[in-house]
LUMFIVEX-575567 format. One record per residue: residue number from 1; residue in three letters; chain; x, y, z of N, C-alpha, C, O in turn. Coordinates in Angstrom, 1 decimal. Atoms other than C-alpha are relative to their C-alpha. Layout:
BEGIN
(NUM "ALA" "A" (X Y Z) (X Y Z) (X Y Z) (X Y Z));
...
# end
This chain:
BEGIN
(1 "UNK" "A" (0.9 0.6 0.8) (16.5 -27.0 -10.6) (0.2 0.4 -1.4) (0.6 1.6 -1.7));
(2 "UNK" "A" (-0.9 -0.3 1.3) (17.3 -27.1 -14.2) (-1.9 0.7 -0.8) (-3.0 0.8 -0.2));
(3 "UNK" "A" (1.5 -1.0 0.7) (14.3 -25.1 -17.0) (-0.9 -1.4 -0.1) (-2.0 -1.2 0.3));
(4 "UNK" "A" (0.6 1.1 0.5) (13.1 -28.6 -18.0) (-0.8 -0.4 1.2) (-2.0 -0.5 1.0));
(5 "UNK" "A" (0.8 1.0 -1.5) (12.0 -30.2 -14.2) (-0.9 1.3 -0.1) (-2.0 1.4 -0.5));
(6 "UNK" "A" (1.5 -1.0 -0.6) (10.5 -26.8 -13.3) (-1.1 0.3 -1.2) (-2.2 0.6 -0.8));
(7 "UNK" "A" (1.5 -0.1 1.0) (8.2 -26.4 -16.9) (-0.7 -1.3 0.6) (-1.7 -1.1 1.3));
(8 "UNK" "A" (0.3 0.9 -0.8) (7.5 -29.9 -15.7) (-0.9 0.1 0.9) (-2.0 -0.5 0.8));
(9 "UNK" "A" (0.6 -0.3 -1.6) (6.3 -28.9 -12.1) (-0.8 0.4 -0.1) (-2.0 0.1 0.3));
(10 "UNK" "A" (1.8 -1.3 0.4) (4.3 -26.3 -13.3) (-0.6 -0.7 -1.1) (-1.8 -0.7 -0.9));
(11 "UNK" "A" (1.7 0.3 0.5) (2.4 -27.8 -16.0) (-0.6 -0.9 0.8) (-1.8 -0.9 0.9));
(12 "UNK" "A" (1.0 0.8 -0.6) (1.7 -30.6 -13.5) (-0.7 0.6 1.1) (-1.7 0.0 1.6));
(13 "UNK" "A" (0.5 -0.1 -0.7) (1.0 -28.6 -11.3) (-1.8 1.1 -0.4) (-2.8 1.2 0.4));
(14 "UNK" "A" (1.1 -0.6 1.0) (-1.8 -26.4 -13.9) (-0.8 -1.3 -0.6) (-1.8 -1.2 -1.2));
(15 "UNK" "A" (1.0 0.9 0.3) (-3.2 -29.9 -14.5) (-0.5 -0.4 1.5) (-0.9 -1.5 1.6));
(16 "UNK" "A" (0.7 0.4 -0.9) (-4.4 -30.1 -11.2) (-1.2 0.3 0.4) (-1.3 1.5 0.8));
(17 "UNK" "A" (1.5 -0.8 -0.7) (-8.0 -29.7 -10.1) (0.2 0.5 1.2) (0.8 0.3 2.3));
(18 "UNK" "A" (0.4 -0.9 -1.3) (-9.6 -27.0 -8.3) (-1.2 0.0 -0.1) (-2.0 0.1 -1.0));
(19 "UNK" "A" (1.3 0.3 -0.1) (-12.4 -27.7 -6.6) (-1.1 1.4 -0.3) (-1.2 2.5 0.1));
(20 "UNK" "A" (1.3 -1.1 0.8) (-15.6 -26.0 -8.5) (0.2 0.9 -0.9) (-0.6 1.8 -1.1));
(21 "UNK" "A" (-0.3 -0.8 0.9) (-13.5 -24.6 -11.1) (0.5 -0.3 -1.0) (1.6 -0.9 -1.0));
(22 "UNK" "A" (-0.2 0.4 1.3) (-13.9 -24.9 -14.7) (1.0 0.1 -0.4) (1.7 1.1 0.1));
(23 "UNK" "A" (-1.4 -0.5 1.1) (-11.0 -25.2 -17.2) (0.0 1.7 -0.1) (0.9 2.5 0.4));
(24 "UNK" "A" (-0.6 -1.8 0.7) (-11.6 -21.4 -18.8) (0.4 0.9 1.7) (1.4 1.7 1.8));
(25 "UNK" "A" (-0.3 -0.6 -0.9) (-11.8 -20.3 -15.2) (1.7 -0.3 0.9) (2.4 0.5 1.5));
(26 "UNK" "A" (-1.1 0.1 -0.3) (-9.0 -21.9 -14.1) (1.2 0.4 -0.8) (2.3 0.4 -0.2));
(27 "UNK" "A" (-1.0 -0.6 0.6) (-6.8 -20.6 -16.7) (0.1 2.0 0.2) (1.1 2.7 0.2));
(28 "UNK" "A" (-0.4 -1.3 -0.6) (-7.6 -17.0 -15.6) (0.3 -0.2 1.4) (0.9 0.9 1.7));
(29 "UNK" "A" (-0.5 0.2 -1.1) (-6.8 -18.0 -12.1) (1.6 -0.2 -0.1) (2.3 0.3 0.7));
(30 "UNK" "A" (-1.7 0.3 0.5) (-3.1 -19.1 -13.5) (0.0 1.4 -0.3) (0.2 2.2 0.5));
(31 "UNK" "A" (-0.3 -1.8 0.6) (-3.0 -15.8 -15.4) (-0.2 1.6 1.7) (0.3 2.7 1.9));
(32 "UNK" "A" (0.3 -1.5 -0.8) (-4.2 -13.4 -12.4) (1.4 -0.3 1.3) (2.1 0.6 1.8));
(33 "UNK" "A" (-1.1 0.1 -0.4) (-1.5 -15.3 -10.2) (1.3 0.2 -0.5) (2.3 0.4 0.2));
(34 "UNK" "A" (-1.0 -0.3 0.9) (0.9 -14.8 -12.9) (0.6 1.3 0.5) (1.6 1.5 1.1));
(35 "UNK" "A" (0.0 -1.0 0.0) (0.5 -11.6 -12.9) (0.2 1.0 1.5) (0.5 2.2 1.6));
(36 "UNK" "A" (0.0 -0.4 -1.9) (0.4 -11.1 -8.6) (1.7 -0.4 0.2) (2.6 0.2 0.8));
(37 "UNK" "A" (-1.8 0.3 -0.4) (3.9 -12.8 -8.7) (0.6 0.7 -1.0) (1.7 0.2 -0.9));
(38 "UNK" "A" (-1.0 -0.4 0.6) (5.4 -10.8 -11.2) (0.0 1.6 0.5) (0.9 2.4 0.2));
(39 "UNK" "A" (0.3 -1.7 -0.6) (3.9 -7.3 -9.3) (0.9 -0.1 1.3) (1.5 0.9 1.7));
(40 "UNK" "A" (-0.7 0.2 -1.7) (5.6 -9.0 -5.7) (1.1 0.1 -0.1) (1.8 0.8 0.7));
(41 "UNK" "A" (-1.4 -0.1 0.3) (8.9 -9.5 -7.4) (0.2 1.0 -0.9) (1.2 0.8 -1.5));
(42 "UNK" "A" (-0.1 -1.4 0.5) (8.9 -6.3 -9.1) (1.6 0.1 -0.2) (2.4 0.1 -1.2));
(43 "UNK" "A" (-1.8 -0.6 -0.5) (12.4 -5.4 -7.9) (1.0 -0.7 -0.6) (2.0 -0.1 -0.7));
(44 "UNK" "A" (-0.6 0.9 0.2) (13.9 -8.3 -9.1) (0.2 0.1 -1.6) (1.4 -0.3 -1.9));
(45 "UNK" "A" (0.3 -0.5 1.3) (13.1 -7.4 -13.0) (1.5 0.9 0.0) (2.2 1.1 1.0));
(46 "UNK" "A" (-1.0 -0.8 0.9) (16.0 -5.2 -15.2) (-0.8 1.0 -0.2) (-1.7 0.9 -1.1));
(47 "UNK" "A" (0.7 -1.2 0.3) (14.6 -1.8 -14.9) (1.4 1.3 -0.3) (1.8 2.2 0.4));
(48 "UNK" "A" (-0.7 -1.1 0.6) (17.0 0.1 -17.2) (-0.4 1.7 -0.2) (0.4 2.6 -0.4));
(49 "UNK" "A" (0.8 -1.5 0.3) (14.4 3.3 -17.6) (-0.1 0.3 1.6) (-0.1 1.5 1.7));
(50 "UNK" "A" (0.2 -0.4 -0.6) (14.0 3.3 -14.1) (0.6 1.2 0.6) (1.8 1.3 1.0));
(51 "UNK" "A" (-0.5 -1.0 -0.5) (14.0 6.9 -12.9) (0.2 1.3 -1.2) (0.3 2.5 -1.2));
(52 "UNK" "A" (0.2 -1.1 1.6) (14.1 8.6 -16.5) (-1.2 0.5 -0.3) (-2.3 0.0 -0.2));
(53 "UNK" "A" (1.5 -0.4 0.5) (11.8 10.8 -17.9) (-0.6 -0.7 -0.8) (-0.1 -1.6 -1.4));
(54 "UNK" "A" (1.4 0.8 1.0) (8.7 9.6 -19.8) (0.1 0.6 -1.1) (0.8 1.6 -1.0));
(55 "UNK" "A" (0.0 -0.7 1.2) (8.3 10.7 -23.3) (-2.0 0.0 0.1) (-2.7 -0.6 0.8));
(56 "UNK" "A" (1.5 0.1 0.7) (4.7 11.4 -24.6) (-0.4 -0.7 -0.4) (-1.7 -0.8 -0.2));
(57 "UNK" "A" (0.4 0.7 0.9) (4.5 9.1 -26.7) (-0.4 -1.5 0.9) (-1.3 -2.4 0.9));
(58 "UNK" "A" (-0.1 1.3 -1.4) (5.2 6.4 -23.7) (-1.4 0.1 0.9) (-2.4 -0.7 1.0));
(59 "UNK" "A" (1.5 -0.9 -0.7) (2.5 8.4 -21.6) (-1.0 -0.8 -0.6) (-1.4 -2.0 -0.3));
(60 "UNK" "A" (0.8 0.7 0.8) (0.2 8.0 -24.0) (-0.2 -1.5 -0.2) (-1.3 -1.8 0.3));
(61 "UNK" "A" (0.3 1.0 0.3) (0.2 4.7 -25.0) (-0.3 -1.2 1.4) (-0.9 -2.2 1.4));
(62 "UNK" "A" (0.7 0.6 -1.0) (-0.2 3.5 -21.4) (-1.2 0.4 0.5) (-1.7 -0.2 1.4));
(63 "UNK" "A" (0.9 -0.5 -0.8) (-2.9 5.5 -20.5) (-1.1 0.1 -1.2) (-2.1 0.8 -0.9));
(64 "UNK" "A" (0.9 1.2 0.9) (-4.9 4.1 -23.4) (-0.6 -0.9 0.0) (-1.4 -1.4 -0.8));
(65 "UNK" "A" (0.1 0.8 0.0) (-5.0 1.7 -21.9) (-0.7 -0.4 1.5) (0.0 0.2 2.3));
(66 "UNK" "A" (0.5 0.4 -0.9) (-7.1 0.2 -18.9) (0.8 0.0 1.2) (1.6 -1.0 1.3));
(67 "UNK" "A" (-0.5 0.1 -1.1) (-5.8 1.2 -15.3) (-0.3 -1.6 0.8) (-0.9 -1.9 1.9));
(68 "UNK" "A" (0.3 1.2 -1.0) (-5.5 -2.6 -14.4) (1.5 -0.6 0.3) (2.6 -0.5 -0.3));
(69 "UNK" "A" (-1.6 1.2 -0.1) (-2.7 -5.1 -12.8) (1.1 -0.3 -0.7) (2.3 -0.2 -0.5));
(70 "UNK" "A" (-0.5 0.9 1.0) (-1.9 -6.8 -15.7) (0.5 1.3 -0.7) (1.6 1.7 -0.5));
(71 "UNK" "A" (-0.5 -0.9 0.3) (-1.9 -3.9 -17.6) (1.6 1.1 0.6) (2.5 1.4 -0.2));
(72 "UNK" "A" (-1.0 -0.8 -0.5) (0.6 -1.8 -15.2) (1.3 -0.9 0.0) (2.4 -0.3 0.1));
(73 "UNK" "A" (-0.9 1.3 0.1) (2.8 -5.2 -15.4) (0.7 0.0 -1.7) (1.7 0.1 -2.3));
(74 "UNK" "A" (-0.7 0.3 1.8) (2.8 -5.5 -19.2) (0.9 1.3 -0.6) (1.9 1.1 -1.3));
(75 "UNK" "A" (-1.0 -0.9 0.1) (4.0 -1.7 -19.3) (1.1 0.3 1.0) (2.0 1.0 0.7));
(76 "UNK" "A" (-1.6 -0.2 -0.1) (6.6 -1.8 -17.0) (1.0 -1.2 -0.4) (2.2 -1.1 -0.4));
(77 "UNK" "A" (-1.1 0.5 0.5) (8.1 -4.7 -18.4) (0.6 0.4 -1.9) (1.6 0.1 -2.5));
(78 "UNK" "A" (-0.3 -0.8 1.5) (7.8 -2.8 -22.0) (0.9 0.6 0.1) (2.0 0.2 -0.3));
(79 "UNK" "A" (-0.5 -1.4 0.0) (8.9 0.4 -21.1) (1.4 0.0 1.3) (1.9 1.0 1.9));
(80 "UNK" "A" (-1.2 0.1 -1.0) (11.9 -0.9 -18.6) (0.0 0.7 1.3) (1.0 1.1 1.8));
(81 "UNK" "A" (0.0 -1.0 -1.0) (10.4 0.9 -15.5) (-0.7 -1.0 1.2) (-1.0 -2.2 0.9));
(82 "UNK" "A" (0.4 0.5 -0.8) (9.0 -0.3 -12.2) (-1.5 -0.2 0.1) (-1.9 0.9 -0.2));
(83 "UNK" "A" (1.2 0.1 -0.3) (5.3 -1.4 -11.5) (-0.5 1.2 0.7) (-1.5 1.7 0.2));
(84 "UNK" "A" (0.7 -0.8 -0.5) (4.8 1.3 -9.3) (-0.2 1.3 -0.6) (-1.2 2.0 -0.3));
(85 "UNK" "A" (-0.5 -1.3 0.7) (6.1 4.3 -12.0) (-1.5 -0.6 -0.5) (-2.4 0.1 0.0));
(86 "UNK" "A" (1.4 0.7 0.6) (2.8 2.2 -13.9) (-1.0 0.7 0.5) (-1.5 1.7 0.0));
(87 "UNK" "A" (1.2 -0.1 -0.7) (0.3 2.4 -11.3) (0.4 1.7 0.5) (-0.6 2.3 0.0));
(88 "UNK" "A" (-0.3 -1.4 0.3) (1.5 6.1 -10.8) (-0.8 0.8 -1.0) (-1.9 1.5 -1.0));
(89 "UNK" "A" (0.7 -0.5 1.4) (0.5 7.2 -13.8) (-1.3 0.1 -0.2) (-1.9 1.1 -0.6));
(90 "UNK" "A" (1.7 -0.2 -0.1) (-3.1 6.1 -13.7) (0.1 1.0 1.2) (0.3 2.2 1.1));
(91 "UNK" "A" (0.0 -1.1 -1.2) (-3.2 7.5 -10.5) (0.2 1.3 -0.2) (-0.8 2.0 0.0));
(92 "UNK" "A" (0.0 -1.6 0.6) (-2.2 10.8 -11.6) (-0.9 0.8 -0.6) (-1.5 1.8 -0.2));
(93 "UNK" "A" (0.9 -0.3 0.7) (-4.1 10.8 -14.3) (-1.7 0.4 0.3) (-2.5 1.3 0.1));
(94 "UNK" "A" (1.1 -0.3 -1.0) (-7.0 10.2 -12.4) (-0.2 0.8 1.1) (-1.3 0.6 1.6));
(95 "UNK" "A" (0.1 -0.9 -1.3) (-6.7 12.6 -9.5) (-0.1 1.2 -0.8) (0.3 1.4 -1.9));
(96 "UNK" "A" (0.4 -1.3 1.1) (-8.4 16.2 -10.2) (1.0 0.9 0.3) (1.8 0.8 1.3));
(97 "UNK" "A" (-0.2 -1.3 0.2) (-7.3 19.4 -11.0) (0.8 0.3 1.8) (2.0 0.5 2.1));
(98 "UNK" "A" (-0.2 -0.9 -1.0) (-7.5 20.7 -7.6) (0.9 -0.9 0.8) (1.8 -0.2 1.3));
(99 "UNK" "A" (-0.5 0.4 -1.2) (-6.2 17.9 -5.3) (1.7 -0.1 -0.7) (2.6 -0.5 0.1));
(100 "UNK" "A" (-1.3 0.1 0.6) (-2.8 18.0 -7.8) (0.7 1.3 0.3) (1.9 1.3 0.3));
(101 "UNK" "A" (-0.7 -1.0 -0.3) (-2.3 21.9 -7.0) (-0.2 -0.4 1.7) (0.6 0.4 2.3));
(102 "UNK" "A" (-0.1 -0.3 -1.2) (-3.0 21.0 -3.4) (1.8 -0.9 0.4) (2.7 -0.4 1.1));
(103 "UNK" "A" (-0.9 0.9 -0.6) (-0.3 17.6 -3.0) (1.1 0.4 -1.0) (2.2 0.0 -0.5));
(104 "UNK" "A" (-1.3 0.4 0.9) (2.1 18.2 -6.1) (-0.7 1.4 -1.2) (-1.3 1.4 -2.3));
(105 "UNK" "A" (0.0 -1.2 1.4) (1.8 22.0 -7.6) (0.9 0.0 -0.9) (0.6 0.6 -1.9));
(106 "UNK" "A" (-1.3 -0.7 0.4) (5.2 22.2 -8.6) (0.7 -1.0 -0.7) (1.8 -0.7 -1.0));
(107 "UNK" "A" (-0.4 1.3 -0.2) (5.8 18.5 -9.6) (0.0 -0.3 -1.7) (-0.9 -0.6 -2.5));
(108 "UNK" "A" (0.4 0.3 2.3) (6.5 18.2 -13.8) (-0.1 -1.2 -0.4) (-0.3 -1.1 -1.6));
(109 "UNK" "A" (0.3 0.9 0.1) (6.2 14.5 -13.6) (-1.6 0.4 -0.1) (-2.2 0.4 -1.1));
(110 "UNK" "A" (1.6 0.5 -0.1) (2.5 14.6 -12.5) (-0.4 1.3 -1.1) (-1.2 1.0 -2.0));
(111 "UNK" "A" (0.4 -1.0 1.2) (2.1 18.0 -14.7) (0.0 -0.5 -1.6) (-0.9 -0.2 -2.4));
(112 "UNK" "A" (0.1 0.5 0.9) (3.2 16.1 -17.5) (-1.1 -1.2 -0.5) (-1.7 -1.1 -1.6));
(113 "UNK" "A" (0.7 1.0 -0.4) (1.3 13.0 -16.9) (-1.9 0.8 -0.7) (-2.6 0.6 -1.7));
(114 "UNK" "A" (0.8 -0.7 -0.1) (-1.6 15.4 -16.2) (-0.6 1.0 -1.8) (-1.7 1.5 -2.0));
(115 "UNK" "A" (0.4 -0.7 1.0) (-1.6 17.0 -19.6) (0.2 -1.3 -1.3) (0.1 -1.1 -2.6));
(116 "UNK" "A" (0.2 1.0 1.0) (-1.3 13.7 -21.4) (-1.1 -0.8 0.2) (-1.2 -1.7 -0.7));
(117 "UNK" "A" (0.9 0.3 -0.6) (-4.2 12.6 -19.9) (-1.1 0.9 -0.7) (-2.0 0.5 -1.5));
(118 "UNK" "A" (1.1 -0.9 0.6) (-6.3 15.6 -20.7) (-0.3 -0.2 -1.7) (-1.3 -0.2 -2.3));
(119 "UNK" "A" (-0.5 0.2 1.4) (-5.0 15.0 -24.2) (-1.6 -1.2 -0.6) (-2.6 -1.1 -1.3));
(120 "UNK" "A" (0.7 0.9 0.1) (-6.5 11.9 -24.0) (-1.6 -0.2 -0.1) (-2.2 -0.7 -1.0));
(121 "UNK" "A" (1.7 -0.5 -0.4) (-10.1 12.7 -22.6) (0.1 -0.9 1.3) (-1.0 -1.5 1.3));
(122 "UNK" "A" (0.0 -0.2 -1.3) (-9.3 11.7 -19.2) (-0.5 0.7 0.7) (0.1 1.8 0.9));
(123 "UNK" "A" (0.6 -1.0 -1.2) (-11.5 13.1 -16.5) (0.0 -0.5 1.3) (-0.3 -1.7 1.5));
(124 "UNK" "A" (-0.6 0.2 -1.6) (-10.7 13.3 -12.6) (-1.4 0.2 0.6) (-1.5 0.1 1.9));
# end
């Protein structure tokens, strides 16, 4: 299928009614599936950073930001890394003190993570 038929497909298929659902809502419905199909195919993405350390500065600026979907999507396609390295990160950040020396004392990923977070005003 060439780029032209499939934009085609898909806008006709975004002009289709759904029953009991306004325009504005139906455009978040397109968006939240967007965003489900680009988390499923994950793997399929150019993840050049995957597996590299984080910088601080990277840290930071995701964890600024709302532990959501979309969000963990929009930064791994930024930052060249996998959805899951994403949702990691919140995760980390959010887990306390104690349960980080019980599962991962020794772990300088999550230590790191863990002190960019505090940075932040992050509490577990």
């Amino acid at each position: 299928m060439q780029s032209s038929e499939f934009k085609s497909r898909l806008l006709e298929l975004f002009a289709e009614p759904v029953d009991g659902v306004a325009y504005e809502e139906k455009i978040r419905l397109i968006e939240k599936y967007l965003v489900e199909y680009q988390k499923k195919t994950d793997d399929q993405r150019d993840r050049p950073n995957h597996r590299k350390p984080w910088t601080d500065q990277e840290l930071r600026i995701v964890l600024r930001d709302a532990p959501t979907m979309r969000n963990c999507v929009k930064y791994a396609n930024l930052f060249g890394r996998g959805y899951g390295s994403i949702e990691q990160i919140y995760r980390w950040a959010s887990t306390t003190d104690q349960e980080v020396k019980t599962k991962r004392p020794d772990d300088a990923f999550v230590a790191h993570v863990k002190r960019i977070a505090k940075e932040l005003g992050w509490r577990a």
